[in-house]
C-alpha positions in Angstrom: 136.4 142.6 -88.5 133.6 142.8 -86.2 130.8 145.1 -86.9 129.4 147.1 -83.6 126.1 148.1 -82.7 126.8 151.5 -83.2 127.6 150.9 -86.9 124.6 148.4 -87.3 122.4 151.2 -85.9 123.9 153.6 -88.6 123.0 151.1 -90.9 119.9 150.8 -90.1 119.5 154.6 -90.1 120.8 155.2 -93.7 118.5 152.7 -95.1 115.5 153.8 -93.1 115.1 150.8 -91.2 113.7 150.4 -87.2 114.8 147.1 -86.4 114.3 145.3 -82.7 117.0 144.3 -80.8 117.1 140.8 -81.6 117.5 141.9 -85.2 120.0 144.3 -83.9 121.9 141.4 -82.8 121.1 139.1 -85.9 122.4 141.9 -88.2 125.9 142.3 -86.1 126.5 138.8 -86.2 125.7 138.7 -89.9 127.2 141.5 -91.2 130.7 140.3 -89.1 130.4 137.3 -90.6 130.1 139.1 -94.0 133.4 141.1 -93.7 135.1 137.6 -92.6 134.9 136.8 -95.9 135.7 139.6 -97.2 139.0 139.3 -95.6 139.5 135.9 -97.1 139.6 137.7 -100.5 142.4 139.8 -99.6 144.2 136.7 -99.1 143.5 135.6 -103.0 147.2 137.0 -105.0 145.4 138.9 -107.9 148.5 140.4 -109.1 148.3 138.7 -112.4 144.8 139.3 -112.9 144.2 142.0 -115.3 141.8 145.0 -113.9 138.9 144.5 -116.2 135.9 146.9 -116.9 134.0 143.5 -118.0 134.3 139.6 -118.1 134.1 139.6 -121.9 136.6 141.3 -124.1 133.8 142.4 -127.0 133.4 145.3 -128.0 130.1 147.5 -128.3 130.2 147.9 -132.0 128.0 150.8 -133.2 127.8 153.4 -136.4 129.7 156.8 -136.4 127.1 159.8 -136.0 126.3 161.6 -139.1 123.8 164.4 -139.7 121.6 163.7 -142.6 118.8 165.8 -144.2 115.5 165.4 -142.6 112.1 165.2 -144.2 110.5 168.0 -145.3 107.8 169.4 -142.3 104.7 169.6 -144.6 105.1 166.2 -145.6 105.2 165.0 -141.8 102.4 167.5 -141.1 100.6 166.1 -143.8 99.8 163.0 -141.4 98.6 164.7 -138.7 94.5 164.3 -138.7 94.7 167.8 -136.9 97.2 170.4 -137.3 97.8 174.1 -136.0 100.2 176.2 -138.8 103.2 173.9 -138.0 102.4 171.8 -134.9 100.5 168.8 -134.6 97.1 169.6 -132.3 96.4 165.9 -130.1 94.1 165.9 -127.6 94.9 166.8 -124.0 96.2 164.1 -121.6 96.2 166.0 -118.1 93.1 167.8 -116.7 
């Protein structure tokens, strides 16, 4: 398939791009090129390929979520150098 200026130009446009028109050229020819291949791919029988999510058949293996009691608040407030009733007081970051 053979890729026109007008797409390159769209191309170009999407991704923000001012190119001369020697690149112009350089990209058409290149990106034709590109979807030569492509087509070559289509020509590969995949039909007893499996469709696959991932090259590796593991599994992500991780714990069920569970709520748990927490740790009482005075004894994480009790670690602050500086505290306000029941908030931790740090100094300020943004002016």
């Amino acid at each position: 398939m053979k890729v026109t200026r007008k797409e390159v130009e769209r191309i170009a446009a999407l991704g923000r791009l001012e190119l001369s028109e020697e690149q112009k050229r350089e990209m058409e020819a290149h990106l034709s090129g590109m979807t030569e291949h492509f087509k070559m791919l289509d020509a590969v029988d995949t039909s007893s390929v499996p469709p696959t999510a991932h090259i590796l058949d593991k599994v992500n293996v991780l714990r069920p979520d569970k709520a748990e009691p927490s740790f009482e608040r005075d004894a994480l407030l009790a670690n602050a150098p500086e505290r306000d009733g029941e908030c931790y007081i740090v100094p300020r970051a943004v002016e």
